[in-house]
C-alpha positions as CSV (number, residue, x, y, z in Angstrom):
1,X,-16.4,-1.5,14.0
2,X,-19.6,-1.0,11.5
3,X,-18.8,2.3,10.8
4,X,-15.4,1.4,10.0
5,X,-16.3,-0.9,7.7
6,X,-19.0,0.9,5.9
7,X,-16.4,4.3,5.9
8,X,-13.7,1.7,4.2
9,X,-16.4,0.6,1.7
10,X,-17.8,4.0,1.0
11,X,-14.2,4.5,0.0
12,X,-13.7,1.6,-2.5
13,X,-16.5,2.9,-4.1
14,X,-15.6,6.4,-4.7
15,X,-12.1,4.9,-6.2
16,X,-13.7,1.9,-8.2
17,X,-12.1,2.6,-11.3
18,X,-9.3,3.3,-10.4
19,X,-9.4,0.4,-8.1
20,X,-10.2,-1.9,-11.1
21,X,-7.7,-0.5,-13.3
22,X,-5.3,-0.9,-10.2
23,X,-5.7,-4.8,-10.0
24,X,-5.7,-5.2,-13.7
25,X,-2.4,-3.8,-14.5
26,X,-0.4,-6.2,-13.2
27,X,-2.3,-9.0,-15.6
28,X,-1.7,-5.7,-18.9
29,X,2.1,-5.9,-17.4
30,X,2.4,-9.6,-17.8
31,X,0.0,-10.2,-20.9
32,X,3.3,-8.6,-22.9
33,X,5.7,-11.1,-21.5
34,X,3.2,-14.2,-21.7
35,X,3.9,-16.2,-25.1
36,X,1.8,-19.8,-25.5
37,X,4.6,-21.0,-27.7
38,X,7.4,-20.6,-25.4
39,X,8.0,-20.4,-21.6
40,X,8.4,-17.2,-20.1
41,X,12.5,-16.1,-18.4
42,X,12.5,-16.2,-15.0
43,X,14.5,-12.7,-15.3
44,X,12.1,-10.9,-17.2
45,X,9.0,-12.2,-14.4
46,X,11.6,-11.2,-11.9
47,X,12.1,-7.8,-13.6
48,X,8.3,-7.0,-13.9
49,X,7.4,-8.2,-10.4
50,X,10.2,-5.8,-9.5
51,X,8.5,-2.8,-11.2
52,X,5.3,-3.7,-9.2
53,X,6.0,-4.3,-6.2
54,X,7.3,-0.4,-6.4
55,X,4.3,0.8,-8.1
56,X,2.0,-1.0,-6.1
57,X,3.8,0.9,-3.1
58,X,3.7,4.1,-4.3
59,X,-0.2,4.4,-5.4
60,X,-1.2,2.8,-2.5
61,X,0.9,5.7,-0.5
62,X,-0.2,8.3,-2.8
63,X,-3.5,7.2,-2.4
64,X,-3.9,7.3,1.5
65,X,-2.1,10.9,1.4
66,X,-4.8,11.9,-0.5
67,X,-7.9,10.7,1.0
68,X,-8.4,13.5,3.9
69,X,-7.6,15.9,1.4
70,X,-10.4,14.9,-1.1
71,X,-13.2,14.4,1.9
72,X,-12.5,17.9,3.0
73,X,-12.6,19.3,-0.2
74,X,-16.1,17.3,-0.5
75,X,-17.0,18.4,3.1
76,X,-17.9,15.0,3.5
77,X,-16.0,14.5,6.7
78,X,-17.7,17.3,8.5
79,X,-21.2,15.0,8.1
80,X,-19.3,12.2,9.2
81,X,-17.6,13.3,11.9
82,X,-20.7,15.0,13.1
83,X,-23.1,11.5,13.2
84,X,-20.5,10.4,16.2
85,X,-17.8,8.7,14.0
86,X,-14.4,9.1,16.5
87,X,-11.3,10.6,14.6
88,X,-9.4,7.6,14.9
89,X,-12.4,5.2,13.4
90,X,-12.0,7.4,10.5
91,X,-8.4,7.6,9.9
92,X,-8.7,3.6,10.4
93,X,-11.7,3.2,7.8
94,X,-9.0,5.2,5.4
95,X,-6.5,2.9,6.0
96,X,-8.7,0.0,5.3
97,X,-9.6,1.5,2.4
98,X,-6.0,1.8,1.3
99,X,-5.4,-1.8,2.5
100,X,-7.7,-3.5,0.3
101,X,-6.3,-1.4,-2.5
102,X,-2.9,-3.0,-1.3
103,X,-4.1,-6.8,-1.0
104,X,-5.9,-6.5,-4.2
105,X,-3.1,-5.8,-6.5
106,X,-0.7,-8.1,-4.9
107,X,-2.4,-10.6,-4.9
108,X,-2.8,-9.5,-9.0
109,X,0.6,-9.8,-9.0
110,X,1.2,-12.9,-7.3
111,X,-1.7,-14.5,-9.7
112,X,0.5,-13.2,-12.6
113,X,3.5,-14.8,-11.4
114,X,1.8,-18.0,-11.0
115,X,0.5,-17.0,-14.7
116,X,3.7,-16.4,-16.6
117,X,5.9,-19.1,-14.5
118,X,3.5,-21.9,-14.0
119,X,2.3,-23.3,-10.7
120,X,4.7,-25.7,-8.9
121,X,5.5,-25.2,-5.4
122,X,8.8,-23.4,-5.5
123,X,6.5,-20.5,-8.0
124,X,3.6,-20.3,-5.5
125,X,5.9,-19.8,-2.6
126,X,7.3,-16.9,-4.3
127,X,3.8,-15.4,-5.2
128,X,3.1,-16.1,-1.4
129,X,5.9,-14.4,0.0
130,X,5.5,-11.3,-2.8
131,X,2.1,-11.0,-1.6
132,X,3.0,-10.4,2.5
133,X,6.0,-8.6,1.8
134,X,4.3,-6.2,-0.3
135,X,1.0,-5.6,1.5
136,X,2.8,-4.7,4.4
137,X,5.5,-2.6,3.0
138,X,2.6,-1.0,1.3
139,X,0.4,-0.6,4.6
140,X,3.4,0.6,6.5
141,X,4.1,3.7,3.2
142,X,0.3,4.2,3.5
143,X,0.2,5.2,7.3
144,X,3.2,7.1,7.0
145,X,1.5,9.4,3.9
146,X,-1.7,9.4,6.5
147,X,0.5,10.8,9.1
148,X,2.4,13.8,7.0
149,X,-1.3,14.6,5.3
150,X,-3.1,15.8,8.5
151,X,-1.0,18.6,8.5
152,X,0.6,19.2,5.2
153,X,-0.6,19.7,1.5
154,X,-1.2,15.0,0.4
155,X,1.2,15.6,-2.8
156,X,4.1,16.7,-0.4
157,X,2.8,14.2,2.4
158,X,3.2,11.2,-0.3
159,X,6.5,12.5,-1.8
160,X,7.8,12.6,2.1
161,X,6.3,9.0,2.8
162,X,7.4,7.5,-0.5
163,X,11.4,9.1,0.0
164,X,11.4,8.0,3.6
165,X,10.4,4.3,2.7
166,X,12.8,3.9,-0.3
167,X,15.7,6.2,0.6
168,X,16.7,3.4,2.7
169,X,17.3,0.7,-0.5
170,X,20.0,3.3,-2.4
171,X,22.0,2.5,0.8
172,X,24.1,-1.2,0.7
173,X,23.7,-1.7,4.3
174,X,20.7,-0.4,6.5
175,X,19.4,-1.7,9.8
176,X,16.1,-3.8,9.0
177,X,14.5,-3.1,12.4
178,X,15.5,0.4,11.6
179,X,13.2,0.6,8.3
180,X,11.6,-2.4,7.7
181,X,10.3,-1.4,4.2
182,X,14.1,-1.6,2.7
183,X,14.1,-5.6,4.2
184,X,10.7,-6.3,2.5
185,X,11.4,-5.2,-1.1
186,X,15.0,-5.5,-1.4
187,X,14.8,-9.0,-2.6
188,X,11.9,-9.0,-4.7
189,X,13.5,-9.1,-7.7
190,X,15.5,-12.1,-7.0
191,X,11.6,-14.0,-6.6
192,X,12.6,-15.4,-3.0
193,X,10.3,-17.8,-1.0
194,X,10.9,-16.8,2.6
195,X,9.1,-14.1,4.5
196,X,10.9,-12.4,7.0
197,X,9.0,-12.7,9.5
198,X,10.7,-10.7,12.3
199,X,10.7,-8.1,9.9
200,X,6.8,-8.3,9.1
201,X,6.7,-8.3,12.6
202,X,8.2,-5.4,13.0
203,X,6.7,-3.5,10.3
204,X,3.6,-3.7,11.4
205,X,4.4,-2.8,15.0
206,X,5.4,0.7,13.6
207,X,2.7,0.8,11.8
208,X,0.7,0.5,14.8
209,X,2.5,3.3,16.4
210,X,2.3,5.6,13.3
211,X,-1.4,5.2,12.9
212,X,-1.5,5.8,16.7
213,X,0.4,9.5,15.9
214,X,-1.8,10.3,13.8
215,X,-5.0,9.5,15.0
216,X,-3.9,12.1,17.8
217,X,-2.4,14.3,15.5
218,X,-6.0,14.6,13.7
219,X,-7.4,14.7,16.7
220,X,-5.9,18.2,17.0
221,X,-7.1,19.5,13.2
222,X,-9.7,21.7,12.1
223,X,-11.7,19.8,9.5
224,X,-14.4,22.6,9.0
225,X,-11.6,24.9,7.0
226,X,-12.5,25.6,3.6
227,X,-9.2,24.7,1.4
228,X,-11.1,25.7,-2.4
């Protein structure tokens, strides 16, 4: 597990910036609704929070597709994977990577909420359940972008990960079980309190399997190709 944890952190610091710009936009987003002689609407917070969750999604899938890509360009996996690092601890130090990147900023945007709306129980709820929903949907985009870019070019990896996680919501009814995303984000804008848990559940059960595909997929892939 060292390795994994010192790939994952190797990988935070090769994205800092963006990584700090990442948690702070969500405090930029709400620092042009926040007044200190009136209290925020509950619409506009909604509205925002909305337009995060999505973009908090979408980087974080972007970000994974990406990640192989830029360490072969680097030839840094070749070193890697030579000092007896397994394929699979590698994919899985990416997606930790990609994962703090995920808990960071919701948790940026749950802070916010709290921010704008004041703390009471109701508002922290929300925040809570903002926080799981969108870590997970965000995780479960991320391993689908992993998958796709072990064998085809990260922009078109994310862009197929991003369309099959939110074709689903431009549908008015979709089986949950079937894409779990579409029952994590679908109510965001309305700020609920539960968490759906059978959902989360579920979520991260495919999750599991996806990472598992592509841990074996990468297993099969030449990593030693130049691609300049």
């Amino acid at each position: 597990m060292i390795p994994v944890l010192l790939l994952a952190k190797n990988f935070l610091r090769q994205n800092r910036w963006l990584f700090l710009a990442f948690i702070g936009l969500p405090f930029l987003m709400g620092a042009f609704q926040w007044s200190p002689h009136h209290a925020t609407s509950p619409q506009d917070v909604a509205e925002i929070v909305q337009q995060e969750m999505f973009y908090g999604v979408v980087v974080v899938t972007f970000l994974a597709s990406s990640a192989i890509h830029n360490e072969k360009r680097s030839r840094r996996i070749v070193g890697v994977l030579s000092k007896g690092v397994s394929r699979r601890q590698y994919l899985l130090a990416l997606l930790l990577g990609s994962a703090c990147f995920a808990v960071a900023y919701f948790g940026s945007v749950g802070a916010v909420l709290v921010w704008l709306l004041g703390p009471s129980d109701a508002v922290t709820s929300a925040a809570s359940g903002l926080f799981v929903r969108g870590t997970v949907a965000a995780l479960w985009a991320a391993s689908a972008g992993l998958l796709w870019s072990t064998f085809v070019h990260p922009f078109l990896a994310a862009a197929i990960a991003t369309g099959v996680t939110f074709a689903p919501l431009a549908l008015s009814h979709t089986n949950t079980l079937l894409t779990p995303v579409t029952g994590l984000l679908k109510d965001s804008n309305d700020l609920v309190q539960a968490i759906p848990l059978s959902v989360v559940l579920v979520a991260i059960g495919e999750f599991a399997i996806i990472f598992l595909i592509a841990a074996l997929v990468f297993r099969r892939r030449d990593v030693t190709v130049n691609i300049e």
